[in-house]
C-alpha positions in Angstrom: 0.0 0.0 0.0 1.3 3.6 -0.7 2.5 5.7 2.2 0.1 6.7 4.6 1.4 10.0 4.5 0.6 10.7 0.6 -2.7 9.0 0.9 -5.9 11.9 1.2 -6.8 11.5 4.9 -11.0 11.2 5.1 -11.9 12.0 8.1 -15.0 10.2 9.5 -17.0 11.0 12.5 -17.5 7.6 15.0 -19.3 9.1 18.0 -20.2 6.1 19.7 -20.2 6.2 23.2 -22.0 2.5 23.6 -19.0 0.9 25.3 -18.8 2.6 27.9 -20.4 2.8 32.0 -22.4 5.5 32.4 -20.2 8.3 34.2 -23.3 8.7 36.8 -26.7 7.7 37.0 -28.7 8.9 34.2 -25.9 10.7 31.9 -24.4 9.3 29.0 -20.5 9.0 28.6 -19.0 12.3 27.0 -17.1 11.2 24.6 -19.6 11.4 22.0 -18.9 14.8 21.5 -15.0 14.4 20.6 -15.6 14.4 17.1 -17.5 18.2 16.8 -14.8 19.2 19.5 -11.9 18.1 17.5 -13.5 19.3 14.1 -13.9 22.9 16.0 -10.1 22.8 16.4 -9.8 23.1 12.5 -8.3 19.3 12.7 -9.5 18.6 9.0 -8.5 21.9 7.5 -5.7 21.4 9.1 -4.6 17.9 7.8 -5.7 19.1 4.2 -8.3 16.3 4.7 -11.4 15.0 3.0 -14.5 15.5 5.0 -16.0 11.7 5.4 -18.8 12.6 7.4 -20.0 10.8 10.3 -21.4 7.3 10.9 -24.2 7.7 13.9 -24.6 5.1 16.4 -27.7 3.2 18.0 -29.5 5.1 20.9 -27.5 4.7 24.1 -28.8 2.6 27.2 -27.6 2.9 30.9 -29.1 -0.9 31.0 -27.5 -4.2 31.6 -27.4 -6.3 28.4 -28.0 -9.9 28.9 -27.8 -11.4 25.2 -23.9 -10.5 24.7 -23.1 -10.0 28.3 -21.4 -6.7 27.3 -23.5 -3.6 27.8 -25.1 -1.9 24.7 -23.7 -5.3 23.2 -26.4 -5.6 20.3 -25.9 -1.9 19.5 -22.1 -2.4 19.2 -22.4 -5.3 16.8 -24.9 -3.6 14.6 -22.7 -0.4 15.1 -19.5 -2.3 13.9 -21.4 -3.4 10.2 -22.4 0.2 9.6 -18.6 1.5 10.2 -17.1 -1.6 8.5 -19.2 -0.5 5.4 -18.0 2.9 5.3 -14.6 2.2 5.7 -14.3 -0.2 3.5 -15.9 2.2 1.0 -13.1 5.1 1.9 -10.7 1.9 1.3 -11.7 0.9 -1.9 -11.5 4.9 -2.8 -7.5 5.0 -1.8 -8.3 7.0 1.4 -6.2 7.1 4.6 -9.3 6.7 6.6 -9.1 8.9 10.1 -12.2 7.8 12.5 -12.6 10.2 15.7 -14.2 8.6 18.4 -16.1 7.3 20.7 -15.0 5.3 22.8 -12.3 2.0 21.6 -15.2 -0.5 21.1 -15.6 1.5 17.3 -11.9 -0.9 16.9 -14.3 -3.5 15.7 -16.3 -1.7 12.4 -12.6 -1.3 10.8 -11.0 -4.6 12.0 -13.7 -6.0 10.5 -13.8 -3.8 7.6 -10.3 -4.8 6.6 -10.8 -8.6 8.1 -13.2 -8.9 5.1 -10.0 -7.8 2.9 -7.9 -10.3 4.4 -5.1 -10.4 7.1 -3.9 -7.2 8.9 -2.5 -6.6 11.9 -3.1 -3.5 14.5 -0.8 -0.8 16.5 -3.1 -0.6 19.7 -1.8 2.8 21.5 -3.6 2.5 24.9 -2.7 3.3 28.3 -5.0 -0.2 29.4 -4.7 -3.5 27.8 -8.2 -4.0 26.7 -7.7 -7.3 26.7 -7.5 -9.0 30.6 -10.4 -10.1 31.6 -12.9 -10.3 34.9 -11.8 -12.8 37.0 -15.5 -12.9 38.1 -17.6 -12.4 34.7 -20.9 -13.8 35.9 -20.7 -10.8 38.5 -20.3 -8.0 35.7 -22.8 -9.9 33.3 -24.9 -7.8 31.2 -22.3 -5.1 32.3 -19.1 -5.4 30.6 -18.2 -3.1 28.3 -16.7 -3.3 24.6 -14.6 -0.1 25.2 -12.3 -1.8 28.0 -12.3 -5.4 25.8 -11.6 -4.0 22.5 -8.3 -5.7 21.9 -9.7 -8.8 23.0 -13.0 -8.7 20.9 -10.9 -7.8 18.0 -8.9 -10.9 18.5 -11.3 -13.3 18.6 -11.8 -13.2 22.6 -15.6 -12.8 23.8 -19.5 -13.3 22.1 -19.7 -14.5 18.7 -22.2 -11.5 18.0 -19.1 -9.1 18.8 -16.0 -11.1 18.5 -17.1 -13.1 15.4 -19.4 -11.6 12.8 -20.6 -12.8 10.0 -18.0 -15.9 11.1 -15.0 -13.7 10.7 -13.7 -13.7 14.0 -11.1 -13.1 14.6 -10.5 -9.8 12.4 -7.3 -9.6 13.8 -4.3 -12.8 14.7 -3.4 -11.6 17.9 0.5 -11.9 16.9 -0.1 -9.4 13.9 -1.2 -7.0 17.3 1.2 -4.9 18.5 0.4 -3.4 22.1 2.6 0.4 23.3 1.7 2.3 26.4 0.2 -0.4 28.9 0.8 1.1 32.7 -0.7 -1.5 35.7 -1.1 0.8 38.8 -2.6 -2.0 41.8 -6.0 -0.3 42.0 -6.4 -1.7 38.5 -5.1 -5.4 39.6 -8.3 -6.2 42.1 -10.9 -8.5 39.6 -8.8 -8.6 36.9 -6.8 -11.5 35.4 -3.5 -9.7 34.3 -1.9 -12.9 33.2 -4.1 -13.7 30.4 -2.7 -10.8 28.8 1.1 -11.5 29.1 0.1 -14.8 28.3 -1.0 -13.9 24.7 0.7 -13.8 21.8 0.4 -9.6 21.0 3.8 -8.2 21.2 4.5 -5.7 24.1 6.0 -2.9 24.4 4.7 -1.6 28.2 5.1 2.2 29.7 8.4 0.8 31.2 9.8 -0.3 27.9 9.2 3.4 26.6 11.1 4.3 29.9 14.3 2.7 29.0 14.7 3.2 25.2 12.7 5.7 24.1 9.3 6.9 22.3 11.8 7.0 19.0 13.1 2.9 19.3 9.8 1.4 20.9 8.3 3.5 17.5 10.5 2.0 15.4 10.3 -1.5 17.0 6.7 -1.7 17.0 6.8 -0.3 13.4 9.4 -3.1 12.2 7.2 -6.2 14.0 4.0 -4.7 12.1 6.1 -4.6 9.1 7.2 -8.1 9.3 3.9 -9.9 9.6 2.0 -11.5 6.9 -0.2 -9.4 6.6 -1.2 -6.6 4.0 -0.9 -3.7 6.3 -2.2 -2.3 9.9 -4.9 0.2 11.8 -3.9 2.0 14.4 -5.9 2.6 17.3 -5.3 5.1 19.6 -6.6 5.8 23.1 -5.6 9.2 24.8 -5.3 7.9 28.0 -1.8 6.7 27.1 -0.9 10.2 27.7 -0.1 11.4 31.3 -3.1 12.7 32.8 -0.9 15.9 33.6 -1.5 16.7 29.9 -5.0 14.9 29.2 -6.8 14.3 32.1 -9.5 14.5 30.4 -10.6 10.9 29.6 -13.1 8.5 31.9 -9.5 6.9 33.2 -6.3 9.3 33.5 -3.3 7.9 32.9 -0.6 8.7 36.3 1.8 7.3 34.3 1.8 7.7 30.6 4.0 9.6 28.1 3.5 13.1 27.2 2.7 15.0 23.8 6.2 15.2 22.5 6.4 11.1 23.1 2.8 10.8 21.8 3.1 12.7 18.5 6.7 10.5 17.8 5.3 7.4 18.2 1.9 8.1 16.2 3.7 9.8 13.1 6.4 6.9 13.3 3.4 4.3 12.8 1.8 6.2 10.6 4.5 7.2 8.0 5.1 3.5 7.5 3.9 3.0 3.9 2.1 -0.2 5.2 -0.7 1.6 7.4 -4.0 2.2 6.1 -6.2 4.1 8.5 -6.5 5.0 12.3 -8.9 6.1 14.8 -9.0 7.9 17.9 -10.6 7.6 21.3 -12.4 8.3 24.8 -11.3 12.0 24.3 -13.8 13.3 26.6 -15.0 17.2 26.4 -17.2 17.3 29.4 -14.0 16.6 31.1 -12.4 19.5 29.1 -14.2 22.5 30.2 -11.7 25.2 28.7 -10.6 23.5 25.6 -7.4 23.2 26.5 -6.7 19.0 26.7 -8.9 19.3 22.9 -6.5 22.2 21.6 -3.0 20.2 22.2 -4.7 17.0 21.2 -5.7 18.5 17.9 -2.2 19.8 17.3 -0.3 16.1 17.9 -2.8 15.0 15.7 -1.8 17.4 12.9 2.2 16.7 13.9 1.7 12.9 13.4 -0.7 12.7 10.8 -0.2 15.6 8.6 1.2 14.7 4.7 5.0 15.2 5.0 4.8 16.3 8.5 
């Protein structure tokens, strides 16, 4: 595939906040409203991008969902064929397809989009893993949530109607899955089993890892595994709660250890300069969290640094 960087960029609105807890009783999750925020901040202007539009997600219910055990689970799935269609569409037409988000469950309409292509593989930026599970899932059923199990969904981990549509499943081999920013603090050990995760076959590459060598060489390293698997090219996803919650603490989880913009905006342009990536989205970007703009604002810039042709 051509460079990602000499590709048009469509951007395509995905504000689907269905994955997600409500924050309190009787208010919906505000992520929903990243797209319009990020659009405000001249984001496609400034990336010399094609306006895709949006893709608009079911209604939004606080209620358990017993058919999928995730909550909003039926929603997602139907959620996931809409997006899949349109980005196969801005596929077909050579676009660089840019999806703002939402919340991380939108990872499966473009795993699957591509799965229906053939093999990729995925760059999963996330300060979480998305992937370990509840060591106690009966307690949670009806209540999980896509947006904390993307990874795993997308690898073939969880209810066919998610995990496996249309028999597709998974839409992504978990060792074409490259994992950069994970941080475990011990309130997030209590109900969750960490060791499925390091058990798996996605390559690593943990906050600690960026510690010792760098944004540049865990870029690069990531970059060279994605570029070495059989595949015929990679997404990235990207969660903003990788970052620091000193510079975005406006997400559902901030981040007390994550990397900052400068790290951000290296890794990101690294992965998508390789000539073998073929779309991205972004997530969980709240702006109810964001009351003066400012968490949007820088976001919006290390957007345009990573993404922007020939930046």
């Amino acid at each position: 595939m051509e460079n990602a960087v000499r590709r048009r960029i469509a951007v395509l609105d995905a504000p689907c906040n269905l994955g997600l807890r409500p924050p309190r009783p009787g208010h919906e999750p505000g992520c929903r409203f990243a797209p319009g925020a990020l659009r405000g901040h001249g984001l496609v202007e400034r990336l010399g991008a094609e306006d895709a539009g949006r893709v608009t997600p079911p209604p939004y219910s606080p209620e358990p969902e017993p058919v999928t055990g995730y909550r909003n689970g039926l929603g997602i799935a139907a959620y996931a064929d809409d997006l899949a269609d349109r980005v196969g569409e801005l596929l077909d037409g050579g676009r660089f397809p840019l999806l703002l988000g939402g919340e991380c469950g939108i990872a499966l309409g473009p795993a699957l989009a591509l799965r229906r292509r053939g093999a990729f593989g995925l760059a999963y930026l996330d300060g979480h893993d998305d992937y370990s599970p509840r060591r106690d899932p009966e307690r949670f059923a009806g209540e999980l949530t896509a947006g904390g199990s993307a990874l795993a969904l997308v690898t073939g981990h969880g209810p066919a109607p998610l995990s496996d549509r249309h028999g597709l499943g998974p839409y992504v081999a978990e060792e074409h899955a490259v994992h950069v920013g994970r941080q475990v603090e011990p309130e997030d050990v209590e109900g969750w089993d960490l060791e499925v995760f390091e058990r798996s076959a996605v390559r690593r590459y943990p906050i600690e890892y960026v510690r010792e060598h760098g944004a540049r060489a865990t870029a690069d390293a990531a970059r060279a595994d994605l570029e070495a698997a059989p595949v015929e090219g990679f997404w990235i996803h990207v969660d903003v709660d990788v970052l620091d919650r000193s510079v975005m603490p406006a997400v559902d989880s901030p981040n007390p250890n994550g990397i900052d913009l400068a790290e951000f905006t290296t890794v990101l342009g690294v992965l998508a300069a390789s000539p073998r990536a073929v779309g991205a989205h972004v997530t969980i970007y709240d702006p109810e969290r964001d009351p003066d703009g400012s968490c949007g604002a820088a976001l919006a810039d290390a957007l345009v640094a990573a993404f922007r042709p020939g930046g």
